[in-house]
DRENDO-1510 file (C-alpha; in Angstrom, 1 decimal, always signed):
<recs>
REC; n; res; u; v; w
REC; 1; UNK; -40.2; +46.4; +26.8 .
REC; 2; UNK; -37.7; +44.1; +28.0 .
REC; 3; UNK; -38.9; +41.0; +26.0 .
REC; 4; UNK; -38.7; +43.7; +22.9 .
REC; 5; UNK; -35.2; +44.6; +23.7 .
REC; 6; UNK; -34.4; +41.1; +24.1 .
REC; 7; UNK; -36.0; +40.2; +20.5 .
REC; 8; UNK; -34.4; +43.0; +18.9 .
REC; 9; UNK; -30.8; +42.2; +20.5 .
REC; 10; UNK; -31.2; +38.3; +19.5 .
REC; 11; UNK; -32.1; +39.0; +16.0 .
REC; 12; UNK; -29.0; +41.3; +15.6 .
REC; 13; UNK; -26.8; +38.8; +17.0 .
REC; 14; UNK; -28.4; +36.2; +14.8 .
REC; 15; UNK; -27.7; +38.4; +11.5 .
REC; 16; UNK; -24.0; +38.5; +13.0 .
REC; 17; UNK; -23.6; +34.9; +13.3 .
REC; 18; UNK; -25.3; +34.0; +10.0 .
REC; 19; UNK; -22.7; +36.4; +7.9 .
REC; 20; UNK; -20.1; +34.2; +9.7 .
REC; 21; UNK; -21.5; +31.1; +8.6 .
REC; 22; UNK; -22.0; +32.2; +5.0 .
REC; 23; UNK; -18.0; +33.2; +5.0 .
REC; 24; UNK; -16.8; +29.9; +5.7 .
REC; 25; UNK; -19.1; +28.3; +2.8 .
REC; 26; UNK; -18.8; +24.2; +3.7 .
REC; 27; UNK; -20.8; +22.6; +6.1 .
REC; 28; UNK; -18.2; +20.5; +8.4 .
REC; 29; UNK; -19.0; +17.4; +10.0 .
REC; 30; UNK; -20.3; +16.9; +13.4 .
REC; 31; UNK; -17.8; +15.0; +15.5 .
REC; 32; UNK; -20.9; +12.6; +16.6 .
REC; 33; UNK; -21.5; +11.7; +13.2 .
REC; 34; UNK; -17.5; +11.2; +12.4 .
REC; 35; UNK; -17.8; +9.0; +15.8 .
REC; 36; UNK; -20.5; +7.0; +14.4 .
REC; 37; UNK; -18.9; +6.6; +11.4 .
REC; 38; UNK; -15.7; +5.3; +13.1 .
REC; 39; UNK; -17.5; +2.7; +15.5 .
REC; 40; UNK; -19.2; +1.5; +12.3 .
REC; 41; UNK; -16.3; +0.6; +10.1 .
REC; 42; UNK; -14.2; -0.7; +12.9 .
REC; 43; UNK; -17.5; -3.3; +13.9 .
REC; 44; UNK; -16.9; -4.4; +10.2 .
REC; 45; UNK; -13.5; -5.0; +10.5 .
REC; 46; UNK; -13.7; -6.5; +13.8 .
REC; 47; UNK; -16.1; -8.6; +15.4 .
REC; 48; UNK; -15.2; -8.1; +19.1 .
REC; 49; UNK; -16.3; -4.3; +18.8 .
REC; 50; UNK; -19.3; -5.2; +16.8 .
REC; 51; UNK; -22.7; -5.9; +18.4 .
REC; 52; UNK; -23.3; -8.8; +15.3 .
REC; 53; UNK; -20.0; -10.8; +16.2 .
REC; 54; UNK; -21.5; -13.7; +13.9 .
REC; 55; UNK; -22.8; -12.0; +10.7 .
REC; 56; UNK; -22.5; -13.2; +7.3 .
REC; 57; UNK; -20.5; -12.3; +4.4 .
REC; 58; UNK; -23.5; -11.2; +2.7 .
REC; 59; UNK; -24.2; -8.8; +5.8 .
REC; 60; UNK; -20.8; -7.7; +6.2 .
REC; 61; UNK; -21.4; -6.8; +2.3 .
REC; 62; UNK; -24.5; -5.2; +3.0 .
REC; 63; UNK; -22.7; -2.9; +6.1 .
REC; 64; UNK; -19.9; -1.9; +3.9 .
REC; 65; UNK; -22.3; -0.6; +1.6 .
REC; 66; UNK; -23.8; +1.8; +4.5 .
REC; 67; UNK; -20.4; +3.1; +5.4 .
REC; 68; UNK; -19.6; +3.8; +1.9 .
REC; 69; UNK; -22.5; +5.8; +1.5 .
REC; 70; UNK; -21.6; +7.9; +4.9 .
REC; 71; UNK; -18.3; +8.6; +4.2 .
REC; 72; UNK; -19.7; +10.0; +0.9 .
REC; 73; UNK; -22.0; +11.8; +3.0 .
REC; 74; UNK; -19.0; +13.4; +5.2 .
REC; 75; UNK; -16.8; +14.3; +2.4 .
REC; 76; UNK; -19.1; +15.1; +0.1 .
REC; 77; UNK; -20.3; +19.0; +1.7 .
REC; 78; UNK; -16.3; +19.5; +2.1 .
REC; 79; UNK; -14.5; +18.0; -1.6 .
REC; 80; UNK; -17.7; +18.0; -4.1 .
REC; 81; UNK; -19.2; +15.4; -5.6 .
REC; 82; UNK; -17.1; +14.3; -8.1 .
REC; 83; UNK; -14.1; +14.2; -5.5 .
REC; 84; UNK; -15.9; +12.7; -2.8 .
REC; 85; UNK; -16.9; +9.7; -5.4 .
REC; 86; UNK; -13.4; +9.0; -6.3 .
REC; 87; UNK; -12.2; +9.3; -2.1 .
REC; 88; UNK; -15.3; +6.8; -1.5 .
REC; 89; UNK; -13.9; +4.9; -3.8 .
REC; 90; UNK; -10.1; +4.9; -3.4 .
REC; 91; UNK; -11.1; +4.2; +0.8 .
REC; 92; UNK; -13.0; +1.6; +0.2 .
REC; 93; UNK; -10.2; +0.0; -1.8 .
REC; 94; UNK; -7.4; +0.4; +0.7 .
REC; 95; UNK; -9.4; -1.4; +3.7 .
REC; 96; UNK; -7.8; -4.3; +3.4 .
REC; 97; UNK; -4.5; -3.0; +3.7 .
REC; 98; UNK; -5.8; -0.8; +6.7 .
REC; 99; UNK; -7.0; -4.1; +8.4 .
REC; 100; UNK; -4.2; -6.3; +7.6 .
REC; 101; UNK; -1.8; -3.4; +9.7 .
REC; 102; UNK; -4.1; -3.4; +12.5 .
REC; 103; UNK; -3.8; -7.1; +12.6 .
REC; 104; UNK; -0.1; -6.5; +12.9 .
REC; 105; UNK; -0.7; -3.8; +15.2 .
REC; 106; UNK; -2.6; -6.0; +17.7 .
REC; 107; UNK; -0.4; -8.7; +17.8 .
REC; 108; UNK; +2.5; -6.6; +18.5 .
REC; 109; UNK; +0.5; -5.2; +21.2 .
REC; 110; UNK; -0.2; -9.1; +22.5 .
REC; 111; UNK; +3.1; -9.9; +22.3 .
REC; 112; UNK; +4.5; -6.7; +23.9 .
REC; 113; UNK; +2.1; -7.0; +27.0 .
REC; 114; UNK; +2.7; -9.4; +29.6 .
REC; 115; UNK; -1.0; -9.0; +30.9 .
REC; 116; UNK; -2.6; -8.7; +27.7 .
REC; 117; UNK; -4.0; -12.6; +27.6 .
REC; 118; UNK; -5.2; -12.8; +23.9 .
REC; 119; UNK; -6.2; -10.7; +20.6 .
REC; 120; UNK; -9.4; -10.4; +21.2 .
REC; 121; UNK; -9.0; -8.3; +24.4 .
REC; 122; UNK; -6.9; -6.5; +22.8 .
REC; 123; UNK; -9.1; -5.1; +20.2 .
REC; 124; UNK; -12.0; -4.9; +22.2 .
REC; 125; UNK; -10.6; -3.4; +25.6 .
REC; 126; UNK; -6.7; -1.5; +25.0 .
REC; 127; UNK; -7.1; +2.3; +24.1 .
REC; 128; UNK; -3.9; +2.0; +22.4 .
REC; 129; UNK; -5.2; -0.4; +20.3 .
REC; 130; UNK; -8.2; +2.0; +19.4 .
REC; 131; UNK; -6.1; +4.8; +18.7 .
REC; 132; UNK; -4.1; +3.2; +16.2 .
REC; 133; UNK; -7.1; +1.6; +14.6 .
REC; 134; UNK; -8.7; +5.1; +14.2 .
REC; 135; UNK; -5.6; +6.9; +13.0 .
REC; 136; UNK; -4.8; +4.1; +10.4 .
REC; 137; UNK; -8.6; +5.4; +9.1 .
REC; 138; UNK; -8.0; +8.8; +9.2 .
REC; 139; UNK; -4.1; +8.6; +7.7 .
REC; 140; UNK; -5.8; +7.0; +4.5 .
REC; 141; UNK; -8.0; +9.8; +4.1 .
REC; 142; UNK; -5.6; +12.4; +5.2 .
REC; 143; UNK; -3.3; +11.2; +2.3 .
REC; 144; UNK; -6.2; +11.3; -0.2 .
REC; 145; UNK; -5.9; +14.9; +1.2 .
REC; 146; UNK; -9.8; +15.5; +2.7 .
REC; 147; UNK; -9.8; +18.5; +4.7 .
REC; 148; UNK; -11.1; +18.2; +8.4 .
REC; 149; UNK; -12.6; +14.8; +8.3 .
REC; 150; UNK; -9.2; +13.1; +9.2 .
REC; 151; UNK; -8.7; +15.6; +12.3 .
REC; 152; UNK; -12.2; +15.1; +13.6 .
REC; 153; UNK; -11.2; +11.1; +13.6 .
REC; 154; UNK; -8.2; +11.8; +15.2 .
REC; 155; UNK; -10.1; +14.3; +17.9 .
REC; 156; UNK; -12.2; +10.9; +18.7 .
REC; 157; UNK; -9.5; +8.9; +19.5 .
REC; 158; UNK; -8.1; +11.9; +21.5 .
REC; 159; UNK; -11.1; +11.8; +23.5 .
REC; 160; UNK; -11.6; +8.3; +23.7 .
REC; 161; UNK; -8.2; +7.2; +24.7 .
REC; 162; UNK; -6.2; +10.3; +25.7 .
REC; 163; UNK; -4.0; +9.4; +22.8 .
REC; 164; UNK; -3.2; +12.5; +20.3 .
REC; 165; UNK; -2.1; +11.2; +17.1 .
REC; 166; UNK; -2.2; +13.6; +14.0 .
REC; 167; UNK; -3.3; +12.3; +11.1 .
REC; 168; UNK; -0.6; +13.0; +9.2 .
REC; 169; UNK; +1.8; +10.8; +10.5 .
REC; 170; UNK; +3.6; +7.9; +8.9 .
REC; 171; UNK; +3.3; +4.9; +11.1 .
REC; 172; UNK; +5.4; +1.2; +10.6 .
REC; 173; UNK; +3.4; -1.8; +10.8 .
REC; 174; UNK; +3.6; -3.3; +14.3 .
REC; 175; UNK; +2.9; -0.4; +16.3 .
REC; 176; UNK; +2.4; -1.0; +19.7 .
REC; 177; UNK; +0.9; +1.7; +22.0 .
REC; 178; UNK; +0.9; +0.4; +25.8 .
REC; 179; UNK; -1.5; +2.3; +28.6 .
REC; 180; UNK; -1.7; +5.7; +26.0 .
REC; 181; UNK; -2.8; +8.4; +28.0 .
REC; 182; UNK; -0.8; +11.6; +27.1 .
REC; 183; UNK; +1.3; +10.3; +24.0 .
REC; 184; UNK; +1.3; +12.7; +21.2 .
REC; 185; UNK; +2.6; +12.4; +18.0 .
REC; 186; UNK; +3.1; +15.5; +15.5 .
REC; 187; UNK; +1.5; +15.8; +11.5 .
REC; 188; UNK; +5.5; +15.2; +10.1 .
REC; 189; UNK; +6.5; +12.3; +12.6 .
REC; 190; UNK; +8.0; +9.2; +10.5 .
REC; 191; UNK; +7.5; +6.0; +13.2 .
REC; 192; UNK; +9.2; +2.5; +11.4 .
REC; 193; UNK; +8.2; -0.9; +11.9 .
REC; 194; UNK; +7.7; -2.7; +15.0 .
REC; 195; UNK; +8.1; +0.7; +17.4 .
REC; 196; UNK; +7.3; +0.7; +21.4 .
REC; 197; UNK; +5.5; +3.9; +22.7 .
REC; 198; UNK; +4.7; +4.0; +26.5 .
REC; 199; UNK; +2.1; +6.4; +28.3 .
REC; 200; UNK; +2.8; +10.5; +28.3 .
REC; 201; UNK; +5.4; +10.0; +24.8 .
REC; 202; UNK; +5.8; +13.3; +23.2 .
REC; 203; UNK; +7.2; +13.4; +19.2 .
REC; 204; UNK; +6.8; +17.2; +19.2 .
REC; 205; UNK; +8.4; +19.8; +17.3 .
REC; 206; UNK; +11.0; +22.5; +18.7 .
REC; 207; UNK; +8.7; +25.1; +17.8 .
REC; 208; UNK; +5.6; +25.9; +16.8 .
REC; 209; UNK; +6.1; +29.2; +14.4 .
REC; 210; UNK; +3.2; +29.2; +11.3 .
REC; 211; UNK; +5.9; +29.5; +9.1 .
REC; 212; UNK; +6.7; +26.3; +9.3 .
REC; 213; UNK; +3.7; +24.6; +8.5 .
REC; 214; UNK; +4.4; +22.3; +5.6 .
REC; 215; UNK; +8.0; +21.5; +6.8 .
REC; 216; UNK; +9.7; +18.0; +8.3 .
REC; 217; UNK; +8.8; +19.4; +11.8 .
REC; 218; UNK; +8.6; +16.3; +14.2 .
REC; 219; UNK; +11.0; +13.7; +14.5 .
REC; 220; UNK; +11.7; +10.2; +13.0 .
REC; 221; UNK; +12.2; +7.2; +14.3 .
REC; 222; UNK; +13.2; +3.7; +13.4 .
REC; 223; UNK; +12.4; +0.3; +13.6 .
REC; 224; UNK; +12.1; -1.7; +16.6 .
REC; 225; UNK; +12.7; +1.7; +18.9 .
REC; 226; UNK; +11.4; +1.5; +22.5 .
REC; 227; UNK; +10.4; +4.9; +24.3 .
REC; 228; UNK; +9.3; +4.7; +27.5 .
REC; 229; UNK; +6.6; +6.8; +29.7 .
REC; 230; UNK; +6.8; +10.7; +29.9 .
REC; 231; UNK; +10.1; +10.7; +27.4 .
REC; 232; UNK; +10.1; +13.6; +24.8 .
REC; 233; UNK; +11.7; +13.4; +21.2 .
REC; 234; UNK; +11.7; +17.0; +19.6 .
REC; 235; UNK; +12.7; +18.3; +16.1 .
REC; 236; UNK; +11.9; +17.4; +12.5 .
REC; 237; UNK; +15.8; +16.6; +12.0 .
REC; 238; UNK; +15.5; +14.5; +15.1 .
REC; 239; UNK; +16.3; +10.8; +14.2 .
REC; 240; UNK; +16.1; +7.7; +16.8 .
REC; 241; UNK; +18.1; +5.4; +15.1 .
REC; 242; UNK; +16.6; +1.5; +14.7 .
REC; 243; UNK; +17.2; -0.6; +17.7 .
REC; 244; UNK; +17.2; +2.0; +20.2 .
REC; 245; UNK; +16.1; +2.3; +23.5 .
REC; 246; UNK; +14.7; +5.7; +24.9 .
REC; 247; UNK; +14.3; +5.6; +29.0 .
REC; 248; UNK; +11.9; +7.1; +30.8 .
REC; 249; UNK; +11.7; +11.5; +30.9 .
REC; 250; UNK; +14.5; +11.9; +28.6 .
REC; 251; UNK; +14.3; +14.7; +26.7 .
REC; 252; UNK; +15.7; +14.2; +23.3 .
REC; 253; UNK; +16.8; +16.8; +20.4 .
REC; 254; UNK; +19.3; +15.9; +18.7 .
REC; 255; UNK; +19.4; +12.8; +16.5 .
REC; 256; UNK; +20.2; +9.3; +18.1 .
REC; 257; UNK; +22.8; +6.7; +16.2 .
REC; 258; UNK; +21.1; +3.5; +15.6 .
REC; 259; UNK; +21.3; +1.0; +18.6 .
REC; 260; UNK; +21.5; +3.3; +21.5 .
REC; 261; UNK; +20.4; +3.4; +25.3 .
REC; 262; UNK; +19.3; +6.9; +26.6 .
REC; 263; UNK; +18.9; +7.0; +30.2 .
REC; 264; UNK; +18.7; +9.7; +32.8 .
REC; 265; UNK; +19.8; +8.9; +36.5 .
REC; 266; UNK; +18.2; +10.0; +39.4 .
REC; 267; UNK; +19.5; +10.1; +43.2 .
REC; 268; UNK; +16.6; +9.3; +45.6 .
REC; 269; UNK; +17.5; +9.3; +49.8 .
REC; 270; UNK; +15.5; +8.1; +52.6 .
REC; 271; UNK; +15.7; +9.2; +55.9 .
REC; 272; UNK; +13.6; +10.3; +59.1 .
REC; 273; UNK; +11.0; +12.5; +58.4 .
REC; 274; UNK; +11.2; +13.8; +62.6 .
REC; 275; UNK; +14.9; +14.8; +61.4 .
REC; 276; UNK; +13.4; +17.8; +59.3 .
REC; 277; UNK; +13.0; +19.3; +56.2 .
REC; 278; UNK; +15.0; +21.3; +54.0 .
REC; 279; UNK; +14.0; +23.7; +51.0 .
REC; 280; UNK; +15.4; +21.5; +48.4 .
REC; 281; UNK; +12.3; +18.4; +49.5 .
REC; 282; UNK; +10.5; +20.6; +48.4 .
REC; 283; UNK; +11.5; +21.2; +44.8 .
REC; 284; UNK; +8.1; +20.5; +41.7 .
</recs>
């Protein structure tokens, strides 16, 4: 009876969960095979995360090919045929630009990193590095307007590198992302050339109502802007002006005029710890 009543209770569930499937009517990517995508365009593009450093043009040729025909693969079930030809095709064409930023990127990274020693650790070891790498990808293919595929790239780098980029922000050349973990950068954010982000940066929005999808929501910022760890920078008609400086845990929403110093001060005492302790030690 009970193996019955099991069968019978399965199968109903199974007719549930079917109807549900055949309402949404695409099949999505898996993240593993988005992932896989991802580590194989980035080996082309750059030999120190590739595990064939020293192939040929001819095999970098033949490689390209490959990941041409998975990208089809992934956009294909979600655009259509025809559409996924012409995103193939448009992709495939703006690689060069995509690996000519990350060039950029890197260097700015090198040159902004006391302990970084050369390019090629860099690009094979910094997270920040990595996350900008994968949301140049996914930016190209969010502007060529694929659905999902550009947020299950950015979910990779999220989970890779603790870094939460949305794929449709605008990003400067020169980006430099130092340590990562915890910076998050909203779908609107505008980020100019040559821009500083330390670990735990938040470009946010001041709210989060659904009514506002669509709308200038997170904040921009210009050219050679420094923000350092845990500072926050709310509101689509936020603006960091160029040539700022943003210190650490400010919180930021209003717009700042170009060439600014934001700074929070802090009082910090020593003293016995046998004299005591009052309530206010003790404040989270």
């Amino acid at each position: 009876m009970a193996d019955n009543f099991d069968h019978d209770r399965d199968h109903a569930f199974a007719h549930v969960l079917a109807g549900d499937r055949a309402l949404h009517g695409r099949i999505y990517p898996l993240k593993r095979d988005v992932a896989a995508f991802a580590d194989a365009l980035l080996g082309i593009l750059f030999p120190q995360l590739s595990d064939d450093a020293l192939a040929a043009p001819d095999d970098l040729a033949a490689r390209l090919v490959l990941v041409r025909r998975d990208l089809r693969r992934l956009v294909a079930p979600l655009t259509g045929s025809e559409t996924a030809d012409q995103v193939t095709t448009a992709f495939a064409d703006s690689l060069p630009r995509v690996h000519a930023a990350l060039l950029e990127d890197g260097e700015a990274i090198l040159a902004g990193d006391p302990a970084a020693e050369s390019l090629d650790e860099v690009v094979a070891a910094y997270p920040g590095f990595l996350a900008i790498a994968i949301h140049r990808v996914a930016h190209e293919l969010y502007v060529l307007q694929v659905p999902i595929l550009p947020r299950l790239l950015a979910e990779v780098a999220h989970t890779r590198t603790g870094v939460d980029i949305h794929p449709g922000a605008t990003i400067g050349r020169g980006f430099c992302i130092d340590h990562g973990t915890g910076v998050v950068v909203g779908e609107t954010a505008v980020i100019g050339d040559l821009v500083k982000l330390y670990q735990g940066v938040t470009l946010g929005a001041l709210s989060v109502v659904k009514t506002l999808a669509g709308h200038k929501r997170h904040p921009t910022i210009g050219d050679r802007v420094v923000i350092y760890a845990n500072a926050t920078v709310l509101g689509g008609d936020t603006t960091v002006g160029s040539d700022s400086i943003i210190g650490g845990n400010v919180f930021v929403t209003s717009s700042v005029p170009a060439g600014s110093v934001l700074y929070q001060t802090s009082r910090s005492r020593v003293r016995r710890a046998d004299d005591g302790f009052d309530d206010i030690d003790f404040v989270i």
